[in-house]
C-alpha positions in Angstrom: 27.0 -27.2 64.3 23.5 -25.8 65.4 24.7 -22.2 64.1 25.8 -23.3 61.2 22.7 -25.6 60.5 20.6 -22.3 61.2 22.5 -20.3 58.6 21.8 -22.6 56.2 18.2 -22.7 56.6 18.3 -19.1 56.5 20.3 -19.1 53.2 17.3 -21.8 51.7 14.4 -19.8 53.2 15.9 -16.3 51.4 16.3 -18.1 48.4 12.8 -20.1 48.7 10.9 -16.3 48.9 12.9 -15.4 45.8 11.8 -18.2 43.7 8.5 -17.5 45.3 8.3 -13.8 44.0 9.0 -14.9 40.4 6.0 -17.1 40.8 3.7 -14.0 40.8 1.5 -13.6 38.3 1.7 -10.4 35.8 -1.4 -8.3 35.5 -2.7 -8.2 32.2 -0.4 -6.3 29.3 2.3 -5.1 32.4 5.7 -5.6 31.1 8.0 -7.7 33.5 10.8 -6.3 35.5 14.2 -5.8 34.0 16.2 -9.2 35.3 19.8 -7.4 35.1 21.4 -10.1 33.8 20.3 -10.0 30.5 22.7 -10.4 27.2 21.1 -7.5 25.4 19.6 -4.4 26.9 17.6 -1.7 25.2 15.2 1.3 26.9 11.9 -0.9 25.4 13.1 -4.6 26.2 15.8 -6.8 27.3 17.1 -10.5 25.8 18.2 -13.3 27.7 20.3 -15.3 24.6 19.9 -19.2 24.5 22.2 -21.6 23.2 22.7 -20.7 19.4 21.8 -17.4 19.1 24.4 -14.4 18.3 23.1 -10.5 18.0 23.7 -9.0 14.3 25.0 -6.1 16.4 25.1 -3.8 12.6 21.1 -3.7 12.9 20.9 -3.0 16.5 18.7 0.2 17.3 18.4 1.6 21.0 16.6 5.0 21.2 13.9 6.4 23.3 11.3 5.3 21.2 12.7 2.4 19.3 14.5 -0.1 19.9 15.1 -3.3 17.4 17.5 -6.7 17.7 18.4 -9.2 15.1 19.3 -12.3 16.3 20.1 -15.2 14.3 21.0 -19.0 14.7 23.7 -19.7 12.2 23.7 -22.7 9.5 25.8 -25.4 11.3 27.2 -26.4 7.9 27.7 -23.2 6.3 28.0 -19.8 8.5 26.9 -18.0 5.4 23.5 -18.8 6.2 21.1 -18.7 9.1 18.1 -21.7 10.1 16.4 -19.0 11.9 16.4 -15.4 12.1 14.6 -13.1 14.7 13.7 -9.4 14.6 12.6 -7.9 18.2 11.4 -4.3 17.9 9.2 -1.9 19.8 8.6 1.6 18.5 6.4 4.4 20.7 4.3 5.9 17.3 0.9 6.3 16.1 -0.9 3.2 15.6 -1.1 3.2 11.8 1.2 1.1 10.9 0.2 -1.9 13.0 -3.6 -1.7 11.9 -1.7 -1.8 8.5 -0.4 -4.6 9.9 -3.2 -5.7 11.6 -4.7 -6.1 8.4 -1.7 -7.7 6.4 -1.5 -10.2 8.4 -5.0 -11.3 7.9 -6.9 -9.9 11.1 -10.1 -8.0 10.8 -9.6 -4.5 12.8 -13.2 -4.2 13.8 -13.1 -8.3 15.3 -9.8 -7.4 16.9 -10.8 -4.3 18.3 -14.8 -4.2 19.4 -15.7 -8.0 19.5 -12.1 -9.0 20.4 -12.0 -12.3 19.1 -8.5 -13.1 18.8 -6.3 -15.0 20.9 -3.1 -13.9 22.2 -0.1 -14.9 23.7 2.2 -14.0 26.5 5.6 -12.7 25.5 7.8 -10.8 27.7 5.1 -9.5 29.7 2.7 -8.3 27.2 -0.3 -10.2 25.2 0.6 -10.6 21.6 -1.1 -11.8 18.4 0.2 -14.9 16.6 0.1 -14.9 12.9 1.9 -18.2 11.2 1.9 -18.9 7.5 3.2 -22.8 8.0 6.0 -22.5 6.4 8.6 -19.6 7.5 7.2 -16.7 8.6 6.1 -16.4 12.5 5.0 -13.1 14.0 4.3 -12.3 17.6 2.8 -8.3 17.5 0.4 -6.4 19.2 -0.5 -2.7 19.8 -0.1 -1.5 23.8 -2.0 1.6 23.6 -1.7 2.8 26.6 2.1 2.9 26.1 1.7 4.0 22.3 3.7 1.2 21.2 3.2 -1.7 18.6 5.2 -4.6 19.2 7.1 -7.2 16.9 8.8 -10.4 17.2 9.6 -12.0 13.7 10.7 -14.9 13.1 12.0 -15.7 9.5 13.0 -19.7 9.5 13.6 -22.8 7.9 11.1 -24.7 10.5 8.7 -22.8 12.8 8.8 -25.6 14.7 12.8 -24.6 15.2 13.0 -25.5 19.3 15.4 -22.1 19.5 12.4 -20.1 18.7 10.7 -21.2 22.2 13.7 -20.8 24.2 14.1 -16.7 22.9 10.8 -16.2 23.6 11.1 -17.3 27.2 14.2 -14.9 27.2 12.4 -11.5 25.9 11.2 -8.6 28.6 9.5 -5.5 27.2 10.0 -2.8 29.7 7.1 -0.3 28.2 5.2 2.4 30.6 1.5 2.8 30.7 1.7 6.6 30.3 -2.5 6.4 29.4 -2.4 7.0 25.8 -5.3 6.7 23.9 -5.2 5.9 20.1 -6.9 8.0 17.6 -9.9 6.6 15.6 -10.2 3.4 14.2 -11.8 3.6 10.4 -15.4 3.2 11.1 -15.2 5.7 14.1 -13.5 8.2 11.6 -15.4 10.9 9.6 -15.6 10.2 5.8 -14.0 12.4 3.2 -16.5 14.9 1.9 -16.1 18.3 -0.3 -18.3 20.9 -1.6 -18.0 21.3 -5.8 -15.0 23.2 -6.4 -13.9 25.2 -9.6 -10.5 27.0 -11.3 -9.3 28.7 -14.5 -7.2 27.3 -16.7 -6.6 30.3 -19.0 -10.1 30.8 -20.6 -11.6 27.9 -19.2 -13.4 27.1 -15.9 -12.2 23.1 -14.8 -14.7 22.2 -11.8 -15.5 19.1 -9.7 -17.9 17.4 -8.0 -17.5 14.9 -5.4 -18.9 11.4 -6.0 -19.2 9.2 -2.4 -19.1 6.0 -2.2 -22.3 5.0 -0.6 -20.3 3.0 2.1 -17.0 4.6 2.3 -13.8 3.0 0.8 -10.6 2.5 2.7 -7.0 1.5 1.7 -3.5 0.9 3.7 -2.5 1.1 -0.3 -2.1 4.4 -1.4 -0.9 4.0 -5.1 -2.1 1.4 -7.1 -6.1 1.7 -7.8 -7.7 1.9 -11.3 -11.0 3.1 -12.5 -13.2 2.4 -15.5 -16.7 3.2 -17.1 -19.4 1.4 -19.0 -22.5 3.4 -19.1 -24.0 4.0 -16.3 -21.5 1.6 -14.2 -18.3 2.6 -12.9 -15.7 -0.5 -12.1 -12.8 -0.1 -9.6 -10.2 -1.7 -8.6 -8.9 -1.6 -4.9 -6.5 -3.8 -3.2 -7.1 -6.2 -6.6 -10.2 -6.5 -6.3 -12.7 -5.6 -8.6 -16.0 -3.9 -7.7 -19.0 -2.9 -10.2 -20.7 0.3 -8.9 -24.1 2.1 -10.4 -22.9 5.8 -11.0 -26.3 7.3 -10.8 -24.9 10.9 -11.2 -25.0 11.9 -7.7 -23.6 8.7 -5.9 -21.8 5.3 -6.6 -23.5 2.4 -5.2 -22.0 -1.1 -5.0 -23.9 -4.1 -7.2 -21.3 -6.6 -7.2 -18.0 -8.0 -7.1 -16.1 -9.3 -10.0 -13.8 -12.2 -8.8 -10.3 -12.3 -10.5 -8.1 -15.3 -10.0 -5.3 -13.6 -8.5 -5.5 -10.3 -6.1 -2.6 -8.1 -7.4 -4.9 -6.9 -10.5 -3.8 -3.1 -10.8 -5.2 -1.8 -13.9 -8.3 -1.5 -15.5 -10.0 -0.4 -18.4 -13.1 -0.2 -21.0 -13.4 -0.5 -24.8 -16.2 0.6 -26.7 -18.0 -3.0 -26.9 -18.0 -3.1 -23.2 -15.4 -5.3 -22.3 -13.2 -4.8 -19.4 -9.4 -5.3 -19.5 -7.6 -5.9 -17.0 -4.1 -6.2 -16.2 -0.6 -5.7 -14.4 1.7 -7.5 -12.2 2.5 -9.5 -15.5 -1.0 -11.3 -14.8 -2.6 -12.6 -17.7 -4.7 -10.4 -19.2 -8.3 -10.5 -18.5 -11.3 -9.6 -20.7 -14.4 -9.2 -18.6 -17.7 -8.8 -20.2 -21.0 -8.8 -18.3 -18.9 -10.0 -15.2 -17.4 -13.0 -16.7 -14.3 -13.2 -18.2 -14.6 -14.0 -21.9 -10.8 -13.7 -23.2 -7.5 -14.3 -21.5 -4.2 -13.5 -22.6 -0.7 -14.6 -22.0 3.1 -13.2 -21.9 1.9 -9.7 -22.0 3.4 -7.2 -18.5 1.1 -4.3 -18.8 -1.6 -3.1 -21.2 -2.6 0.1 -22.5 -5.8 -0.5 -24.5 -6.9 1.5 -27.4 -10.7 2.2 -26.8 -11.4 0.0 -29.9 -10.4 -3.1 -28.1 -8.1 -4.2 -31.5 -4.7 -3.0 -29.9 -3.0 -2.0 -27.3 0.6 -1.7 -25.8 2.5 -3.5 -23.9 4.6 -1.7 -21.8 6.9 -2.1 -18.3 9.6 0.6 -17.9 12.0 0.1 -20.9 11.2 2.5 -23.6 11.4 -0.5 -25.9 7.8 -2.1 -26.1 5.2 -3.3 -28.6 2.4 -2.9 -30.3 -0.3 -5.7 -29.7 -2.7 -6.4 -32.1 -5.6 -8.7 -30.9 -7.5 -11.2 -33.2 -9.9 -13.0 -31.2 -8.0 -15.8 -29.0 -4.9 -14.8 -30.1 -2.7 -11.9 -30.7 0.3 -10.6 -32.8 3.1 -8.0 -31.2 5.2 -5.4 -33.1 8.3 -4.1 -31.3 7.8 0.1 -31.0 10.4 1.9 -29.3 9.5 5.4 -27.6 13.9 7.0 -28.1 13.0 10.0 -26.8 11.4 8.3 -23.2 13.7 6.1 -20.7 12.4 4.7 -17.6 8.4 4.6 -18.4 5.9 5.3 -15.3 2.5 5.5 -16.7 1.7 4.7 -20.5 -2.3 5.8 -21.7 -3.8 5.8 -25.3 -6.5 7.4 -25.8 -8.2 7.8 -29.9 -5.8 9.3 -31.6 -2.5 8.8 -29.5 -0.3 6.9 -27.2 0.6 9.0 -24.3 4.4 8.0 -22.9 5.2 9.3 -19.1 8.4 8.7 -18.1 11.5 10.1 -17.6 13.3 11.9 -20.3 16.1 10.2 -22.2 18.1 13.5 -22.0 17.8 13.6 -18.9 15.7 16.9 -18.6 12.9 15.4 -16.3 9.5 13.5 -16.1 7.4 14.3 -19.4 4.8 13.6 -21.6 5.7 12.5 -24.9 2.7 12.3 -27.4 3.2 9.7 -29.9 1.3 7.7 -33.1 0.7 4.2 -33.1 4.0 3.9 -35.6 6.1 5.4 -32.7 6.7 9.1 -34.4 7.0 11.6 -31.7 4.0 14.3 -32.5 4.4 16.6 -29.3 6.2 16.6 -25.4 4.1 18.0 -23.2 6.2 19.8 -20.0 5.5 22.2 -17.1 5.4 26.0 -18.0 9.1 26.8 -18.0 9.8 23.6 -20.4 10.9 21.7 -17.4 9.6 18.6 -15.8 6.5 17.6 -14.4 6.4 15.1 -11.4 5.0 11.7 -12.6 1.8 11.8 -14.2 -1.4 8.9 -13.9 -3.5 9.7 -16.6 -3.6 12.4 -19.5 -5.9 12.5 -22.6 -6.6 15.1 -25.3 -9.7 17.4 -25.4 -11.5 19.6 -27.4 -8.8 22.0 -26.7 -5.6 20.5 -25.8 -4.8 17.9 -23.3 -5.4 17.1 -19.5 -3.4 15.5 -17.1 -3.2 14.5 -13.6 0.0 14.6 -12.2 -0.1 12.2 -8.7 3.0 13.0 -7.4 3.3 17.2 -7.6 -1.0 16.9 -7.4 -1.9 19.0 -9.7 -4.3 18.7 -12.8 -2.3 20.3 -15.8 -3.7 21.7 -18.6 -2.3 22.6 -22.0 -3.7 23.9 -25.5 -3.6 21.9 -28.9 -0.3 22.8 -29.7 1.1 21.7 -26.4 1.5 25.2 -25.1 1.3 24.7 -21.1 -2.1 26.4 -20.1 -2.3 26.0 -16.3 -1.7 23.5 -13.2 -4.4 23.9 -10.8 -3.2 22.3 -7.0 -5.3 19.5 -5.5 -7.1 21.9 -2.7 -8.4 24.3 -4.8 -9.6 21.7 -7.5 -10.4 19.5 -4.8 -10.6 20.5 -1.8 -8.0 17.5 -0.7 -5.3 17.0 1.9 -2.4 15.3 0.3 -3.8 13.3 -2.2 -2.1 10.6 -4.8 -4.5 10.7 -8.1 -4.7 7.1 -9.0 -6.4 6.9 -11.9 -8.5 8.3 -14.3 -11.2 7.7 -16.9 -13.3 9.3 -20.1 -16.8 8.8 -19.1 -19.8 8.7 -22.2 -20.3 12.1 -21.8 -16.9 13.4 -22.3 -16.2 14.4 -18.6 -13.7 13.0 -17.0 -14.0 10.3 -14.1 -10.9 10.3 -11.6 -9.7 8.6 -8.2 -7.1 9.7 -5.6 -6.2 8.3 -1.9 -6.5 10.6 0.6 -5.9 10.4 4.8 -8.7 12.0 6.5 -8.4 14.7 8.5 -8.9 12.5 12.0 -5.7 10.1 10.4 -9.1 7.2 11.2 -8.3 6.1 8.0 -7.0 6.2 3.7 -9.7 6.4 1.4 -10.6 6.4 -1.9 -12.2 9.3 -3.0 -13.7 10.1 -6.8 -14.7 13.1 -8.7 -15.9 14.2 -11.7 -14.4 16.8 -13.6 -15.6 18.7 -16.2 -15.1 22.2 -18.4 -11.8 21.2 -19.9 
């Protein structure tokens, strides 16, 4: 009996110094152990399943240096649907797409990184960030830089209160190595964008450029969709929908103020020659700003491409079939124009004498410019050299002697003469000394030269940023 007692109390005290060992503490950002008995198994984490939750095994990823599970609790009353769904994911990468993140998700990178001021929470061994919108989106992430990993747990649910969301959490371990990393630059470590004034030819002309900073440099996760425009001597963009009014003093473009707008997916701007602002996009109203206060609004209208008068304009999304707006104070009257030879429209500009139609051709034979009047009669296409396509242009406008377009996706400014004869393309490093750029947009400034922006990484990868020229000889 007393042997037997003894085993016993051998078998308790192994099993009391086990417990005991779980009760250690982690040190700060290790990952846990893998337990061995978990339901799911990756190279970057491991899932202990609860009660209720199944593994979408379709969208399961195990690599090296990602790894990604969807889990999901299932609609009791119809399997169709889920209450909640999870997404667990680690990927080894650069960290640029978590400080876009980072940012999405409403943190400040220079709080979160210097002055660390956000809390975190512990997760499978690692301290993440909790972002919670109250309603149905819960995200657990963080960046572990010594293991160049970001870190995601996503919740999408019908109450974030769900109790099966606690009980995964407590079954996640993230198995990532220290392997000392150290991330590049954040933004405001990063060198800004600069370039030296740059010129080309364009058959007998000489196109050049000149760099215009930003007195405090301008930075984007967003690379496409920014607008520019000009009232004298100020220059108004619009980044990340919002609108900024800048002194261009010739040299350098200074901030004065912001211009609120009552939503923040504003994408297009532009001036008339009474110096009214309009601004549109994302079927917004449309906005008419004057002296920083908006003086018009109008309804029902997707897109606008003003004429610089301010008495028309068209509206336009990607169907070739669009109308002609005519605007009498308050109001306004359409007129349906459709563009036959154009199909899916990506950029629409009028400048005095035309409206300018990018978009893809209706036969098919590639992205173009098609040159119209304001009754819709085709006057000229403009194309690339060999009558082909181009590759999707931002901005064009006639000149003294021809036309002038920038052309974001191939990045080349394009030139041709007054009967539409293709002149030149001049590439975006000799022009402008530029990386990979996107042009963004463009604008006629007073003196005839021609105002444009692009997006551009820096060379250190610290950051995006908006970068604007001047270009002039066209």
């Amino acid at each position: 009996m007393k042997k037997i007692f003894a085993l016993l109390l051998a078998f308790v005290m192994v099993f009391s110094l086990v417990a005991c060992g779980d009760k250690n503490p982690d040190k700060p950002n290790d990952t846990k152990q893998p337990s061995g008995n978990a339901d799911i198994t990756t190279s970057l984490f491991e899932i202990r399943l609860s009660d209720g939750w199944i593994n979408i095994e379709e969208d399961f990823k195990n690599e090296e240096e990602y790894s990604k599970a969807v889990l999901q609790v299932l609609d009791p009353e119809d399997n169709e649907y889920y209450l909640v769904e999870a997404t667990i994911s680690v990927e080894i990468d650069e960290p640029y797409d978590f400080r876009e993140d980072l940012v999405y998700y409403g943190f400040n990178q220079y709080e979160y990184e210097v002055n660390k001021s956000y809390k975190t929470v512990k997760i499978g061994g690692v301290d993440l960030l909790k972002y919670d919108d109250g309603e149905d989106t819960l995200v657990y992430f963080n960046r572990i830089e010594g293991a160049n990993a970001s870190v995601y747990v996503k919740f999408d649910t019908t109450d974030i209160k769900d109790a099966h969301i606690q009980a995964l959490l407590d079954g996640i371990t993230f198995n990532i190595k220290d392997i000392g990393n150290e991330d590049g630059p954040w933004e405001w470590e990063g060198k800004p964008f600069s370039a030296e004034p740059a010129s080309a030819q364009a058959g007998s002309l000489t196109i050049s450029s000149t760099f215009v900073p930003f007195e405090k440099p301008v930075t984007t996760f967003e690379t496409f969709d920014h607008s520019v425009a000009a009232i004298g001597d100020r220059v108004y963009v619009l980044v990340d929908g919002e609108l900024s009014e800048c002194h261009y003093d010739g040299s350098v473009l200074a901030f004065v103020k912001a211009i609120e707008l009552p939503e923040d997916d504003y994408d297009r701007v532009e001036s008339t020659a009474d110096g009214t602002l309009w601004v549109s996009g994302s079927m917004n109203d449309i906005l008419c700003i004057k002296d920083g206060k908006t003086v018009a609004t109008y309804e029902d209208i997707d897109n606008l491409a003003i004429h610089p008068s301010g008495k028309w304009g068209v509206n336009f999304f990607t169907s070739n079939e669009c109308e002609i707006v005519t605007f009498n104070g308050s109001s306004y009257s359409t007129k349906p124009i459709v563009f036959k030879e154009a199909d899916t429209i990506m950029q629409l500009c009028v400048d005095e004498n035309n409206i300018y139609v990018c978009a893809n051709a209706a036969d098919d034979s590639g992205h173009k410019i098609f040159i119209y009047n304001k009754d819709g009669k085709l006057q000229k296409t403009l194309c690339d050299a060999e009558g082909e396509g181009l590759g999707s242009v931002t901005f064009v406008t006639q000149t003294s002697n021809g036309y002038i377009a920038f052309d974001g996706n191939m990045r080349d400014v394009l030139v041709w003469d007054n009967s539409g004869k293709f002149v030149a393309e001049i590439s975006d490093g000799d022009i402008f000394s530029t990386n990979y750029p996107w042009f963004c947009d463009s604008t006629v400034l007073p003196d005839g030269r021609i105002f444009t922006i692009m997006t551009d990484e820096r060379e250190d990868k610290s950051a995006t940023e908006l970068v604007a020229f001047v270009v002039k000889g066209f």
